[in-house]
N, C-alpha and C positions, 0 to 999 in steps of 0.2 A: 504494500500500500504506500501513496506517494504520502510525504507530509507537505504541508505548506508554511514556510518561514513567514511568520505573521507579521513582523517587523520588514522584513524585505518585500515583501511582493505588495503590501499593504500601506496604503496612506493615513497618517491619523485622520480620524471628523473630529478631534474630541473638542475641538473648539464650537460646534456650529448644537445648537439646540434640537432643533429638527432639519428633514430634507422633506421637499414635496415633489413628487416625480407624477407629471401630466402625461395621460393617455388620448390618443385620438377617443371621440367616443365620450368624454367625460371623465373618464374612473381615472381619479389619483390615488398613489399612495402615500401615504406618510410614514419615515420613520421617526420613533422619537429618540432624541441622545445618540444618534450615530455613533461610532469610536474608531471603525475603519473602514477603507475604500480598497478594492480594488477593480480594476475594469480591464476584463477580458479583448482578446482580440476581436471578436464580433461587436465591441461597444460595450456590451450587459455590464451592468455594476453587483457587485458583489460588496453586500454594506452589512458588517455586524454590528449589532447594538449596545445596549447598556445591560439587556438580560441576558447576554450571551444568544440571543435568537439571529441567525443567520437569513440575509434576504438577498434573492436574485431576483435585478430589478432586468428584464430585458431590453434591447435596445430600440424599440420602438415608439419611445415616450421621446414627448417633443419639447418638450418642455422643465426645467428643476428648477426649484425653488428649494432656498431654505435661510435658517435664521442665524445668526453665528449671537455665544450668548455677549453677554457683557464686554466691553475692554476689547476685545480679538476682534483683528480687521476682515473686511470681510471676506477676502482672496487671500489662501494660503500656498494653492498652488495653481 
């Protein structure tokens, strides 16, 4: 089984409070307290959270929004 180096392959969110990822159609998702990113070669964002719950956002959301909390600017990378 492969492992995945969560520090290397992954970006912090721990800055940003939530992410709002828009679908054609209407349906967004929200996480709350994201803590890392990664984004596949197809685009798909791969974002764990604050509960340890894993989310594969796929790449046909057109749209993201999200809020960074206090103090942290709002572009880290």
């Amino acid at each position: 089984m492969q492992t995945i180096d969560m520090d290397k392959d992954f970006k912090p969110l721990t800055d940003e409070q939530y992410r709002t990822y828009y679908f054609p159609g209407g349906n967004t998702v929200t996480i709350t307290e994201p803590q890392k990113l990664n984004v596949s070669k197809s685009g798909g964002h791969r974002v764990l959270d604050n509960e340890g719950k894993s989310h594969y956002i796929p790449a046909c959301w057109y749209h993201l929004e999200w809020k960074v909390k206090d103090g942290q600017p709002p572009f880290l990378f």
